[in-house]
PyMOL Python script that loads the backbone (N, CA, C, O; Angstrom):
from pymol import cmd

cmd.read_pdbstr("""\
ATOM      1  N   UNK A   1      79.467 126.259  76.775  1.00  0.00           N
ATOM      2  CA  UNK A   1      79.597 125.212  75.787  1.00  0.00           C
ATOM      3  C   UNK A   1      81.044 124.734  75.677  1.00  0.00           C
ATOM      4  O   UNK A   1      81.258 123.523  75.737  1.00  0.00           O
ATOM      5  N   UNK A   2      82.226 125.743  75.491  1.00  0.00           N
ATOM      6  CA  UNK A   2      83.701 125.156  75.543  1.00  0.00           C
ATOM      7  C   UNK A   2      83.985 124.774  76.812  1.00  0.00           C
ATOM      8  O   UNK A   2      85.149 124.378  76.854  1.00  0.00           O
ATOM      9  N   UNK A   3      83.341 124.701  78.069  1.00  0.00           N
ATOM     10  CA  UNK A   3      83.483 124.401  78.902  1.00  0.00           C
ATOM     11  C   UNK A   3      83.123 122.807  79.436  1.00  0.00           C
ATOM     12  O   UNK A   3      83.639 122.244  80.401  1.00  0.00           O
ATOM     13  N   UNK A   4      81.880 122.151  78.337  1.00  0.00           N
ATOM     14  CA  UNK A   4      81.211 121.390  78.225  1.00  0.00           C
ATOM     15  C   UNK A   4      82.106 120.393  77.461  1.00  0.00           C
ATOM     16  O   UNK A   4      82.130 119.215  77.817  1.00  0.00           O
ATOM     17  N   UNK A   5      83.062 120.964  76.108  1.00  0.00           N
ATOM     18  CA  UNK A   5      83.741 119.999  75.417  1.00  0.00           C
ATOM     19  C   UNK A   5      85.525 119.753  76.221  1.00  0.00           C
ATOM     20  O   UNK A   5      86.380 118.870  76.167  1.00  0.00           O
ATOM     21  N   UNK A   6      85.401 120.961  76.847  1.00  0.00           N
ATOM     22  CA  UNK A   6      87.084 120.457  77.376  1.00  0.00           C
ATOM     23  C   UNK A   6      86.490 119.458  78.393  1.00  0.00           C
ATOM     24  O   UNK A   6      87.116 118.524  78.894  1.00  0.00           O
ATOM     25  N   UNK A   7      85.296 119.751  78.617  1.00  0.00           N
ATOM     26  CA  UNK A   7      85.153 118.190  80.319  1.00  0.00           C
ATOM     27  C   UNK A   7      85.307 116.656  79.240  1.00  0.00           C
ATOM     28  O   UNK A   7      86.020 115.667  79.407  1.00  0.00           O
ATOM     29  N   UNK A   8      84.454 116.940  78.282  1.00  0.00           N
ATOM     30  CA  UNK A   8      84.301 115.832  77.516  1.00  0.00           C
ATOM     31  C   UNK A   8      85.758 114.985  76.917  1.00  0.00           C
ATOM     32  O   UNK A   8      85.900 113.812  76.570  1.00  0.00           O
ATOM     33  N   UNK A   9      86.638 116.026  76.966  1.00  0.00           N
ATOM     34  CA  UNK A   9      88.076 115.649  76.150  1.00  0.00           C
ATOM     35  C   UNK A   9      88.907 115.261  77.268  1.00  0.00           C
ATOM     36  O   UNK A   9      89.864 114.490  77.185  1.00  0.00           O
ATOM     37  N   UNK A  10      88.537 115.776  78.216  1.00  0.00           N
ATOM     38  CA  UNK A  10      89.408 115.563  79.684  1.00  0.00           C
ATOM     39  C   UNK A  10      88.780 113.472  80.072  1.00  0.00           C
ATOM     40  O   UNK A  10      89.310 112.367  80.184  1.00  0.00           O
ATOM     41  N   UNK A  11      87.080 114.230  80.139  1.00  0.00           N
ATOM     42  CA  UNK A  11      86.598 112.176  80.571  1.00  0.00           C
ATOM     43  C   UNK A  11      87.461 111.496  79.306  1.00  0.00           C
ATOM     44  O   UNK A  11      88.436 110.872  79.724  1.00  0.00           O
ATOM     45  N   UNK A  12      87.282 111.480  77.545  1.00  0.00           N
ATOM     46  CA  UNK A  12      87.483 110.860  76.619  1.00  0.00           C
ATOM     47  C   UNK A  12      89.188 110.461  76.996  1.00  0.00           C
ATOM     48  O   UNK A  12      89.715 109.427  76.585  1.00  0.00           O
ATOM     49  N   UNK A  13      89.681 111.173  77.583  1.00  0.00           N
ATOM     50  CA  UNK A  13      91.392 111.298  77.963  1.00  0.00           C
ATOM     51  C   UNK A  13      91.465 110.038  79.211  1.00  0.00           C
ATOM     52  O   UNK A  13      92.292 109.137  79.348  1.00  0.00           O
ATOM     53  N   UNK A  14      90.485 110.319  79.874  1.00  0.00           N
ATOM     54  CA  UNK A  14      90.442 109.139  81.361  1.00  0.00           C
ATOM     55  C   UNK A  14      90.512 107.696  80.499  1.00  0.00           C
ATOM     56  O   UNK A  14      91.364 106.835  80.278  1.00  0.00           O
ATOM     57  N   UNK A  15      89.212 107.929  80.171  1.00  0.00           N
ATOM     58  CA  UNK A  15      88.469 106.442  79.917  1.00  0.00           C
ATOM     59  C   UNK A  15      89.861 105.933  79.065  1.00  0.00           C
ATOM     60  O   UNK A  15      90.422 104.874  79.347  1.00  0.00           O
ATOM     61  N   UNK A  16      90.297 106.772  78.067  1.00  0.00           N
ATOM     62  CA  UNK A  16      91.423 106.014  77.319  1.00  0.00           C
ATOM     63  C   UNK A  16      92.892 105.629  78.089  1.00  0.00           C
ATOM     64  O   UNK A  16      93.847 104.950  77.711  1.00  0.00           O
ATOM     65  N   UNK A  17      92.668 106.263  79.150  1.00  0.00           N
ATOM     66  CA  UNK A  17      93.928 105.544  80.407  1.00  0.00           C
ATOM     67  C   UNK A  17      93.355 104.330  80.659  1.00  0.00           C
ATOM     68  O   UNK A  17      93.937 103.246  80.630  1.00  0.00           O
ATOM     69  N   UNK A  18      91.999 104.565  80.952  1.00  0.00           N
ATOM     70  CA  UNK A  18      91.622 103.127  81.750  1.00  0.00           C
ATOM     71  C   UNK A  18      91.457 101.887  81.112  1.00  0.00           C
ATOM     72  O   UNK A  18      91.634 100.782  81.624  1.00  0.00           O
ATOM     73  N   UNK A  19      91.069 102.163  79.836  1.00  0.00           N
ATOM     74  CA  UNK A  19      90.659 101.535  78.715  1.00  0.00           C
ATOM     75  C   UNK A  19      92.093 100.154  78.380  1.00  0.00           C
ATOM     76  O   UNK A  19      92.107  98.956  78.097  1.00  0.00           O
ATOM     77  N   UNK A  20      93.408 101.550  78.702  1.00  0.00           N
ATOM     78  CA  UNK A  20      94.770 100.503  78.599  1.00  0.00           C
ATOM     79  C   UNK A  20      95.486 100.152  79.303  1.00  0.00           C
ATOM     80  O   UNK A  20      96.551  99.611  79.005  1.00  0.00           O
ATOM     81  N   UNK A  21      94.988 100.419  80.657  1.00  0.00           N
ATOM     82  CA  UNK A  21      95.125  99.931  82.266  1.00  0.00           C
ATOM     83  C   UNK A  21      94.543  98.331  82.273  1.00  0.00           C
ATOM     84  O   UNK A  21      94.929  97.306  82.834  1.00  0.00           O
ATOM     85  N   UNK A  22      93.508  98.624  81.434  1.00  0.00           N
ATOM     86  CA  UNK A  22      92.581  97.181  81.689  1.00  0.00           C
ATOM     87  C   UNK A  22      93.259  96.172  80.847  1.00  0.00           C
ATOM     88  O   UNK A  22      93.459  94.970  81.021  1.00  0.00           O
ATOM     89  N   UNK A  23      93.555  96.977  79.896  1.00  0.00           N
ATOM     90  CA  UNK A  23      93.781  95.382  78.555  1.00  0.00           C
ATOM     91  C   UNK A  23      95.114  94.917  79.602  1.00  0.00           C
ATOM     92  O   UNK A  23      95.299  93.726  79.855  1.00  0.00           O
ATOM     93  N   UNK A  24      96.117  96.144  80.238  1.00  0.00           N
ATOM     94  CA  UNK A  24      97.424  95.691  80.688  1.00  0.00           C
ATOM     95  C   UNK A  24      97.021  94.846  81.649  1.00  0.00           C
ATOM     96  O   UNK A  24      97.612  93.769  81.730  1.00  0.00           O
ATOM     97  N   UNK A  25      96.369  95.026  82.208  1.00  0.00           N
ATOM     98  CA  UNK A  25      96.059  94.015  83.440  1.00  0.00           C
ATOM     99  C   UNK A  25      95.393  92.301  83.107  1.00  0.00           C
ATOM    100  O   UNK A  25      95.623  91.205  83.619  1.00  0.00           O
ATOM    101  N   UNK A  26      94.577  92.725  82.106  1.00  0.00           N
ATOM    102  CA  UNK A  26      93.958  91.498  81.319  1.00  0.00           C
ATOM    103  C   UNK A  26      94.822  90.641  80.785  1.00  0.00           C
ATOM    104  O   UNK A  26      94.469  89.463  80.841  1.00  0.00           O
ATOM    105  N   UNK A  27      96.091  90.923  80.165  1.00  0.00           N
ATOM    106  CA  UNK A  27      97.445  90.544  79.780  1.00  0.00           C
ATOM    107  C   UNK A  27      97.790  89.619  80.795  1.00  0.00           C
ATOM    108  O   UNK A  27      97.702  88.392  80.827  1.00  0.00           O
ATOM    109  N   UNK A  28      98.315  90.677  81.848  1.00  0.00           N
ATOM    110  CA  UNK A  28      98.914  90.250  83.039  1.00  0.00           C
ATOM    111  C   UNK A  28      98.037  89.228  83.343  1.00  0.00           C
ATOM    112  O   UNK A  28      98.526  88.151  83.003  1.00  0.00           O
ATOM    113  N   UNK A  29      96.859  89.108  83.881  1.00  0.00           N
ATOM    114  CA  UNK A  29      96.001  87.776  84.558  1.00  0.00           C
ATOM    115  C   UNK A  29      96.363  86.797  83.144  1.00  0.00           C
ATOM    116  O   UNK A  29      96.589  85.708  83.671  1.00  0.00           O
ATOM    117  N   UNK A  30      96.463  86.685  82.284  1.00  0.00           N
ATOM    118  CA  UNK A  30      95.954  85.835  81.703  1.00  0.00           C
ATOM    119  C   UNK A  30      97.639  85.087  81.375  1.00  0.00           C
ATOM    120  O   UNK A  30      97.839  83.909  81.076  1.00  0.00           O
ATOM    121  N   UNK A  31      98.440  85.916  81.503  1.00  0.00           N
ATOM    122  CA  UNK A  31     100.053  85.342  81.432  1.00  0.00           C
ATOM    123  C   UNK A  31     100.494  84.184  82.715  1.00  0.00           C
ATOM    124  O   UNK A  31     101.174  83.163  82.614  1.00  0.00           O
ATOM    125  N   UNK A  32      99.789  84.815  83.994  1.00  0.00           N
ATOM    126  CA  UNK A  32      99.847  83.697  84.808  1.00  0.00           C
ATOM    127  C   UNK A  32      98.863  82.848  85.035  1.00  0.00           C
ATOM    128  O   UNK A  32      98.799  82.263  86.116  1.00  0.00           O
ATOM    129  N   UNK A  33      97.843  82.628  83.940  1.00  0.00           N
ATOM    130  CA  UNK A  33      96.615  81.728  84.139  1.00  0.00           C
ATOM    131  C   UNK A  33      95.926  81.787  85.219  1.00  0.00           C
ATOM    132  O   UNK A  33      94.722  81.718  84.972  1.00  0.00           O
ATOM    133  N   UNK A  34      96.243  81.916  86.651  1.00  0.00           N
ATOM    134  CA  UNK A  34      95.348  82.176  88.065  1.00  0.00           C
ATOM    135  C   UNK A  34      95.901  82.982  88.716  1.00  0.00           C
ATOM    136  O   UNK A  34      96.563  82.561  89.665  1.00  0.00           O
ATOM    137  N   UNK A  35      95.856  84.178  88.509  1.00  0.00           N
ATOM    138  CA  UNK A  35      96.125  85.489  88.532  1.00  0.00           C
ATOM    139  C   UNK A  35      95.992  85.568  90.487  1.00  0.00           C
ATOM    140  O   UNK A  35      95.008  85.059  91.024  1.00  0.00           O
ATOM    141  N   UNK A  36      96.856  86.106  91.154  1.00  0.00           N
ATOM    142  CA  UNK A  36      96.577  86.689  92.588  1.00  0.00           C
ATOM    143  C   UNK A  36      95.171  87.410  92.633  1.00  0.00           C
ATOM    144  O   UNK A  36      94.841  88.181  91.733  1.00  0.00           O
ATOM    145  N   UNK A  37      94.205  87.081  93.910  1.00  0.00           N
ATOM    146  CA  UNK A  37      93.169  87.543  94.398  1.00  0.00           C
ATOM    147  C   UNK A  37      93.360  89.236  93.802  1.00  0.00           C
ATOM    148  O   UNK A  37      92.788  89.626  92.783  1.00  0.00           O
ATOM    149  N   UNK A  38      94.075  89.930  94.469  1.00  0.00           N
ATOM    150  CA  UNK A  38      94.281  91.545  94.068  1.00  0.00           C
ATOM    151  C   UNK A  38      94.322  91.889  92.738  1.00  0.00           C
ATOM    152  O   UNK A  38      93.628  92.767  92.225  1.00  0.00           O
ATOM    153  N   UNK A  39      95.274  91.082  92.081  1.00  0.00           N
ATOM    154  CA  UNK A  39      95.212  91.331  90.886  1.00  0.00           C
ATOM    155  C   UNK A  39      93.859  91.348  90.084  1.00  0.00           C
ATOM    156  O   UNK A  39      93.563  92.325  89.397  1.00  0.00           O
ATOM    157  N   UNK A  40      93.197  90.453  90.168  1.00  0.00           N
ATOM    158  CA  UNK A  40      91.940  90.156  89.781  1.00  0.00           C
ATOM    159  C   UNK A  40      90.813  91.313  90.586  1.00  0.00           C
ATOM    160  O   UNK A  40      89.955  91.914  89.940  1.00  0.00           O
ATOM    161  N   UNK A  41      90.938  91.428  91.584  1.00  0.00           N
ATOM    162  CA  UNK A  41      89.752  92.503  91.979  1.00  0.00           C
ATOM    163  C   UNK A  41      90.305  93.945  91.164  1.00  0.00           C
ATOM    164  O   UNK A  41      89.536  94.402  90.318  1.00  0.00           O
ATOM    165  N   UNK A  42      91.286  94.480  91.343  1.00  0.00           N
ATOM    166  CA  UNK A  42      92.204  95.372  90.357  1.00  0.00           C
ATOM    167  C   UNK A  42      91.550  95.775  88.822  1.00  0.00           C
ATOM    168  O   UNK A  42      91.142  96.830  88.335  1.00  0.00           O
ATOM    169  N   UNK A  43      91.639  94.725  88.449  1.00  0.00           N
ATOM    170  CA  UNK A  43      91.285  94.571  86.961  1.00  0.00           C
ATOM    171  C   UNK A  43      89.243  95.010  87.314  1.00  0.00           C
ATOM    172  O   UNK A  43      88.604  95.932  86.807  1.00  0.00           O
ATOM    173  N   UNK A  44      88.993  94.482  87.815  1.00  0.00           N
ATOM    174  CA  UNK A  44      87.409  94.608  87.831  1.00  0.00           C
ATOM    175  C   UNK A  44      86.800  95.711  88.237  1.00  0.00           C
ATOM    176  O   UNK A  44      85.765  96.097  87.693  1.00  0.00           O
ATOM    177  N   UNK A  45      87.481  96.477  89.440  1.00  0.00           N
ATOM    178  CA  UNK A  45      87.956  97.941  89.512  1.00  0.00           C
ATOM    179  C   UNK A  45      88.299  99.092  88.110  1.00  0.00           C
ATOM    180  O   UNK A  45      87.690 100.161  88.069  1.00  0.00           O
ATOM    181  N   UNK A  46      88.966  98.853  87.401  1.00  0.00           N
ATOM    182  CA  UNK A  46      89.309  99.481  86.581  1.00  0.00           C
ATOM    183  C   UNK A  46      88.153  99.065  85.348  1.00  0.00           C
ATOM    184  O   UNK A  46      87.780  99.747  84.394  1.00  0.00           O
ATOM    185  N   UNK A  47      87.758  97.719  85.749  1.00  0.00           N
ATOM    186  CA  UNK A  47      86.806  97.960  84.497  1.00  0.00           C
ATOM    187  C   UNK A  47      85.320  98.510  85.055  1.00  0.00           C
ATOM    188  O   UNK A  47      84.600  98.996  84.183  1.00  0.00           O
ATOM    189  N   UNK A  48      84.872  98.486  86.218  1.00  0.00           N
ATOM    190  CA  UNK A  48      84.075  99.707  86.643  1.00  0.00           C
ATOM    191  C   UNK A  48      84.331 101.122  86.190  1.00  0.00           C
ATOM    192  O   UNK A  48      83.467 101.999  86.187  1.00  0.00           O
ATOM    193  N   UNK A  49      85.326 101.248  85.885  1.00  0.00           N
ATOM    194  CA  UNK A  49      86.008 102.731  85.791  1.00  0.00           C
ATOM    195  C   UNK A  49      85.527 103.531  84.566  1.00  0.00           C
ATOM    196  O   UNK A  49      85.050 104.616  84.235  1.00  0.00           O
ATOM    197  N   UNK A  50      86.048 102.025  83.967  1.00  0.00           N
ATOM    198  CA  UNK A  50      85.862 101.939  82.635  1.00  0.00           C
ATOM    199  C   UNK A  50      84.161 102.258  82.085  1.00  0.00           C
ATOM    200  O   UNK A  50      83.860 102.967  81.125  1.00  0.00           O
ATOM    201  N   UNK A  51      83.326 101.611  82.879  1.00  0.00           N
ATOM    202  CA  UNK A  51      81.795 101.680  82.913  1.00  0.00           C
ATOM    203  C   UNK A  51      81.415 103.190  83.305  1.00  0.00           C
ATOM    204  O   UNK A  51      80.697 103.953  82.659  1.00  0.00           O
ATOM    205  N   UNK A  52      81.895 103.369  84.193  1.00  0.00           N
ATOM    206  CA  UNK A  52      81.759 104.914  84.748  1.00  0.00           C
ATOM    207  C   UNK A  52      81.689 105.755  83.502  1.00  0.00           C
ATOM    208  O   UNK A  52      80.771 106.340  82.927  1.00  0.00           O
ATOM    209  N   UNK A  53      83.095 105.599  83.265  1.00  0.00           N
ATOM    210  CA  UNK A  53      83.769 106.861  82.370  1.00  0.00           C
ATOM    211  C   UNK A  53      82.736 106.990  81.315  1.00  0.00           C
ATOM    212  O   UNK A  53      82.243 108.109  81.176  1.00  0.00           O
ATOM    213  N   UNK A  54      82.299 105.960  80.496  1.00  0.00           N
ATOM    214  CA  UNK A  54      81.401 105.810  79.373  1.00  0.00           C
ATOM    215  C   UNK A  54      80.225 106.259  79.911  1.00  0.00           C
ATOM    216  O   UNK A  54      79.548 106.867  79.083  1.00  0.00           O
ATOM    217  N   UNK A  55      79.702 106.170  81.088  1.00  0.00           N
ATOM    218  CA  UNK A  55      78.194 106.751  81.030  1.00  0.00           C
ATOM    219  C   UNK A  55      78.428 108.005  81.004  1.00  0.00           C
ATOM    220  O   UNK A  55      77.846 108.509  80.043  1.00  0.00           O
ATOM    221  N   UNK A  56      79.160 108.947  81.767  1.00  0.00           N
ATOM    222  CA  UNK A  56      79.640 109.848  81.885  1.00  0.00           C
ATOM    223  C   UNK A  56      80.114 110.511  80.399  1.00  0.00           C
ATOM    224  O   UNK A  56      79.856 111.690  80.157  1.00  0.00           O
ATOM    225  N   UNK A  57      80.402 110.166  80.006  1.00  0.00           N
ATOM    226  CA  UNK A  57      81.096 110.392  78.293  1.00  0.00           C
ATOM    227  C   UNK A  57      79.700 110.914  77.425  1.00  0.00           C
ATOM    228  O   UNK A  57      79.530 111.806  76.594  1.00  0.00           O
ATOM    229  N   UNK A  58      78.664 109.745  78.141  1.00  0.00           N
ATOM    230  CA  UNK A  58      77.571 109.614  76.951  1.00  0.00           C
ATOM    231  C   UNK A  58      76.779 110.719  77.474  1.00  0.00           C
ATOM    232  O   UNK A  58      76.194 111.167  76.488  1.00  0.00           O
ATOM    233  N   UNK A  59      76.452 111.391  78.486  1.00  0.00           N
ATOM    234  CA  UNK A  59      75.328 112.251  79.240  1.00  0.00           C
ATOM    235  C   UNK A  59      76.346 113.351  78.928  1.00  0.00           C
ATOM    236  O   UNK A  59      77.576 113.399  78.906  1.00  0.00           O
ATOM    237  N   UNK A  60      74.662 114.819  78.533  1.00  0.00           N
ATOM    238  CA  UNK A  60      74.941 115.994  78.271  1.00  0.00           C
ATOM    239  C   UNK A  60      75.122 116.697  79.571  1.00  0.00           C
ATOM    240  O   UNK A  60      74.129 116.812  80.290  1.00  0.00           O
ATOM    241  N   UNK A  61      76.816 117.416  80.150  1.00  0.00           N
ATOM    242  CA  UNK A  61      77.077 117.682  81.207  1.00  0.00           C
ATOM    243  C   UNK A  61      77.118 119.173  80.629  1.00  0.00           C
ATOM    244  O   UNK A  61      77.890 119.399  79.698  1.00  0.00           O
ATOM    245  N   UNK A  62      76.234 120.313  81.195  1.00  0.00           N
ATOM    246  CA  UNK A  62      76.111 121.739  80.624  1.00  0.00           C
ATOM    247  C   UNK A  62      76.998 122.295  81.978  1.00  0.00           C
ATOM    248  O   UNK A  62      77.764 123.249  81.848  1.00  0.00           O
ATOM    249  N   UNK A  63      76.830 121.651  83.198  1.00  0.00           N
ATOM    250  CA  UNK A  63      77.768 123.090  83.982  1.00  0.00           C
ATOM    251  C   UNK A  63      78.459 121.766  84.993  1.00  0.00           C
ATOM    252  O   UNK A  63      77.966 121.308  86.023  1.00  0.00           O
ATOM    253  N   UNK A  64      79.971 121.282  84.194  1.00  0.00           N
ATOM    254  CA  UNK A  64      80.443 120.200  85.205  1.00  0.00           C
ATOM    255  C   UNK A  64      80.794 120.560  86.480  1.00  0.00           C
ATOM    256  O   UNK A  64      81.028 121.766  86.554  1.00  0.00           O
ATOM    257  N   UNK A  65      80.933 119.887  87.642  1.00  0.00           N
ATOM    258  CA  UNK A  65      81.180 120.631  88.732  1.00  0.00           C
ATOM    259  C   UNK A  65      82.863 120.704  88.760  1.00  0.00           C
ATOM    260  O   UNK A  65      83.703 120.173  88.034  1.00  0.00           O
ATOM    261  N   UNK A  66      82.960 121.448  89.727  1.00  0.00           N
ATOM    262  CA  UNK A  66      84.692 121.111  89.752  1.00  0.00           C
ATOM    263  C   UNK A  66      84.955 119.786  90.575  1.00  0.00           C
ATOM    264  O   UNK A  66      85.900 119.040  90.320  1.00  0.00           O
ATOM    265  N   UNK A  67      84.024 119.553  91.602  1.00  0.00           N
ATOM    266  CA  UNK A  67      84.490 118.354  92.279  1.00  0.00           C
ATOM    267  C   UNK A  67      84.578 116.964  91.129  1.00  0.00           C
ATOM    268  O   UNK A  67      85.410 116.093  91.382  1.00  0.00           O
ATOM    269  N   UNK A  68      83.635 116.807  89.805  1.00  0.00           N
ATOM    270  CA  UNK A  68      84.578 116.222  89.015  1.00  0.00           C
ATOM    271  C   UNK A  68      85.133 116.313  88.526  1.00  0.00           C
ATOM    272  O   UNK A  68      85.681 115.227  88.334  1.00  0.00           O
ATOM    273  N   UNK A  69      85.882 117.659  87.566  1.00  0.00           N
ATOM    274  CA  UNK A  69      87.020 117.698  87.453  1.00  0.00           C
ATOM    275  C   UNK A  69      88.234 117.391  88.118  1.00  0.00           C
ATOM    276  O   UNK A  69      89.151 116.882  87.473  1.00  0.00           O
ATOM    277  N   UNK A  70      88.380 117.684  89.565  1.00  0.00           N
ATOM    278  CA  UNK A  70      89.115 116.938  90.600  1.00  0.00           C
ATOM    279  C   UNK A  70      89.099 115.433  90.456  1.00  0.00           C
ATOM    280  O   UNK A  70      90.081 114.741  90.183  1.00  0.00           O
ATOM    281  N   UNK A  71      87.988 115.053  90.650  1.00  0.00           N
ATOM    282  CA  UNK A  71      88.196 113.653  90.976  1.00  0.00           C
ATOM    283  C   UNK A  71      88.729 112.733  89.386  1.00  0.00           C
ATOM    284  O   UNK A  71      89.565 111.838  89.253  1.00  0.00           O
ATOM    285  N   UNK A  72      88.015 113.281  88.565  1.00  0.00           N
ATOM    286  CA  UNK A  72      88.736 112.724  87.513  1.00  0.00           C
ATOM    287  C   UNK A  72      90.296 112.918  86.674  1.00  0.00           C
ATOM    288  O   UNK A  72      90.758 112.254  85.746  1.00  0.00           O
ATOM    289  N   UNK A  73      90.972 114.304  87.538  1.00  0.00           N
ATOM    290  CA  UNK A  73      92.435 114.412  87.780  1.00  0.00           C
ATOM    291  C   UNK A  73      92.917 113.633  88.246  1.00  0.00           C
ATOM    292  O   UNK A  73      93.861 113.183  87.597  1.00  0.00           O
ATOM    293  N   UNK A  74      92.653 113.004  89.526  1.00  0.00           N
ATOM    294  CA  UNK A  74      93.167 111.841  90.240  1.00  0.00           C
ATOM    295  C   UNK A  74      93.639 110.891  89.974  1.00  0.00           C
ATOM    296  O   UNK A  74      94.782 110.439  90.043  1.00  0.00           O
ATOM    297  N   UNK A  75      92.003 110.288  89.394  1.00  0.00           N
ATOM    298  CA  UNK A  75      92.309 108.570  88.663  1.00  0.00           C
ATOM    299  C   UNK A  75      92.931 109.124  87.727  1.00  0.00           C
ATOM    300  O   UNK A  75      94.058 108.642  87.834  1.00  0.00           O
ATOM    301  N   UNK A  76      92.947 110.147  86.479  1.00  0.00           N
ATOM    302  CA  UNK A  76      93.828 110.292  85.909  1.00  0.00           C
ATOM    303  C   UNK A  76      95.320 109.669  86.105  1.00  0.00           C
ATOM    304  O   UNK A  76      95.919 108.741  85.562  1.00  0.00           O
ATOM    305  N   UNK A  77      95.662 110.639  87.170  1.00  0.00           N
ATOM    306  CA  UNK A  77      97.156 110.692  88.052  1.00  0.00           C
ATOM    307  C   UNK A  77      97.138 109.183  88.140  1.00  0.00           C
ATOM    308  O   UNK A  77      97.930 108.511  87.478  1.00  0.00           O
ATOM    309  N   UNK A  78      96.285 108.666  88.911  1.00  0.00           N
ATOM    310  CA  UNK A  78      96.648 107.131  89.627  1.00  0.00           C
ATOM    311  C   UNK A  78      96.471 106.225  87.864  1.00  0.00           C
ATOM    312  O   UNK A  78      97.352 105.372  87.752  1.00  0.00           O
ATOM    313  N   UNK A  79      96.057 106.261  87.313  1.00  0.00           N
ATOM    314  CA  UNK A  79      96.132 105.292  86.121  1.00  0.00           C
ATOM    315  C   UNK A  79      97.266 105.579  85.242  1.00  0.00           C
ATOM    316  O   UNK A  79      97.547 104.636  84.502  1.00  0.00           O
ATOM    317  N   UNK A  80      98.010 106.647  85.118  1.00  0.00           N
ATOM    318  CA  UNK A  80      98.938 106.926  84.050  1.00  0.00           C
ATOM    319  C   UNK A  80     100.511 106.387  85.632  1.00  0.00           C
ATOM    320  O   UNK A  80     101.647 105.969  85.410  1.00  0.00           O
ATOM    321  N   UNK A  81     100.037 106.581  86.609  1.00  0.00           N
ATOM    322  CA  UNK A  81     101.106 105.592  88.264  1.00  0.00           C
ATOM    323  C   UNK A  81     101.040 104.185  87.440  1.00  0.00           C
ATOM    324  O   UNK A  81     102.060 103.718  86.932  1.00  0.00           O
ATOM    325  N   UNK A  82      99.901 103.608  87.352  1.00  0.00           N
ATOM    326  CA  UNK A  82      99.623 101.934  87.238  1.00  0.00           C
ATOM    327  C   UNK A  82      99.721 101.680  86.178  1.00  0.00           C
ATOM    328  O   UNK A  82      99.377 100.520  85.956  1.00  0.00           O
ATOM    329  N   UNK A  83     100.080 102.279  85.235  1.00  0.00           N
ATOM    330  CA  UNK A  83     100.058 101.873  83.576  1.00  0.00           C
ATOM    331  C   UNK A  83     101.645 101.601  83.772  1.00  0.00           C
ATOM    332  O   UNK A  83     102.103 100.509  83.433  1.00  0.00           O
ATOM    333  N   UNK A  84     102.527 102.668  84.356  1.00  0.00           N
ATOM    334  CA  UNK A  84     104.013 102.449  84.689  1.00  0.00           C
ATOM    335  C   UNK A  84     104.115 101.632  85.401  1.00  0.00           C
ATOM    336  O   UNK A  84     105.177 101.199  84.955  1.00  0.00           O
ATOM    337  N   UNK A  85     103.820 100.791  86.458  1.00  0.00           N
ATOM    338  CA  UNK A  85     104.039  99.974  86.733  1.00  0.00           C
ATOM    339  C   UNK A  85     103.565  98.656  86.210  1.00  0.00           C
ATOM    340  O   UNK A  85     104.385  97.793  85.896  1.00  0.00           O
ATOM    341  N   UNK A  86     102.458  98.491  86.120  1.00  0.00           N
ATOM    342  CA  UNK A  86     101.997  97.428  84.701  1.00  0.00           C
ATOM    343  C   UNK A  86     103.097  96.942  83.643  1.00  0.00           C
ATOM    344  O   UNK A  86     103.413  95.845  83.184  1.00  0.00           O
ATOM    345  N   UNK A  87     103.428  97.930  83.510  1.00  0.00           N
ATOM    346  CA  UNK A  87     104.460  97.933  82.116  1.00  0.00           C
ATOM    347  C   UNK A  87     105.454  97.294  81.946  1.00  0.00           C
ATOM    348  O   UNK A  87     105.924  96.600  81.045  1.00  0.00           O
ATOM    349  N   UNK A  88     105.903  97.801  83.537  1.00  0.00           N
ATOM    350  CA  UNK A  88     107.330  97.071  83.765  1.00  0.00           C
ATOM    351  C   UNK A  88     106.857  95.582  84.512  1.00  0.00           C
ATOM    352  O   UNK A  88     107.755  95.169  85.247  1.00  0.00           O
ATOM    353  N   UNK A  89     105.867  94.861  84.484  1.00  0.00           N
ATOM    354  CA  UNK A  89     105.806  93.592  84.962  1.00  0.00           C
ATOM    355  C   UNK A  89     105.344  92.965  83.275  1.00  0.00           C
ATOM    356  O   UNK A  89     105.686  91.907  82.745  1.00  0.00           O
ATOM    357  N   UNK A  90     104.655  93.826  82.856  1.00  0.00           N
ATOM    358  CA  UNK A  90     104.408  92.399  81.083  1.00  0.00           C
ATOM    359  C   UNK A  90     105.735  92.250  80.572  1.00  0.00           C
ATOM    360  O   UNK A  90     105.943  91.528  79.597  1.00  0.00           O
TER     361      UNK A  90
END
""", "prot")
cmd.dss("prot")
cmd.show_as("cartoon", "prot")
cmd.util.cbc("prot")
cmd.orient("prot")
């Protein structure tokens, strides 16, 4: 069961990276009105992420595997990378 709520606090921890990955990026497109091709697939990416994370959030996970714990270290890692760089372009 504590094994069940640290996964839950770990996804609730993602989704809220991604959650302000997106608005930063949403910013960004909307500051230059026609945002670069990348930029725009970027943003739609992260708001998949964003979709992910929430189903995931919402379903009862009793024995998470480690391969998601891994993988959700990652994007972790890579969204708290892109939030710093985001940052320094708004």
């Amino acid at each position: 069961m504590a094994e069940s709520l640290s996964l839950s606090a770990f996804i609730i921890a993602v989704l809220g990276s991604s959650i302000s990955v997106a608005k930063t990026l949403n910013t960004l497109i909307q500051g230059y009105g026609q945002a670069p091709a990348a930029t725009t697939a970027l943003s739609n990416e992260v708001s998949d992420l964003v979709l992910f994370l929430s189903e995931i959030k919402n379903r009862n996970l009793d024995e998470p595997s480690e391969g998601l714990r891994t993988v959700l270290g990652k994007a972790d890692h890579k969204l708290v990378e892109l939030k710093c760089l985001l940052t320094a372009l708004v």
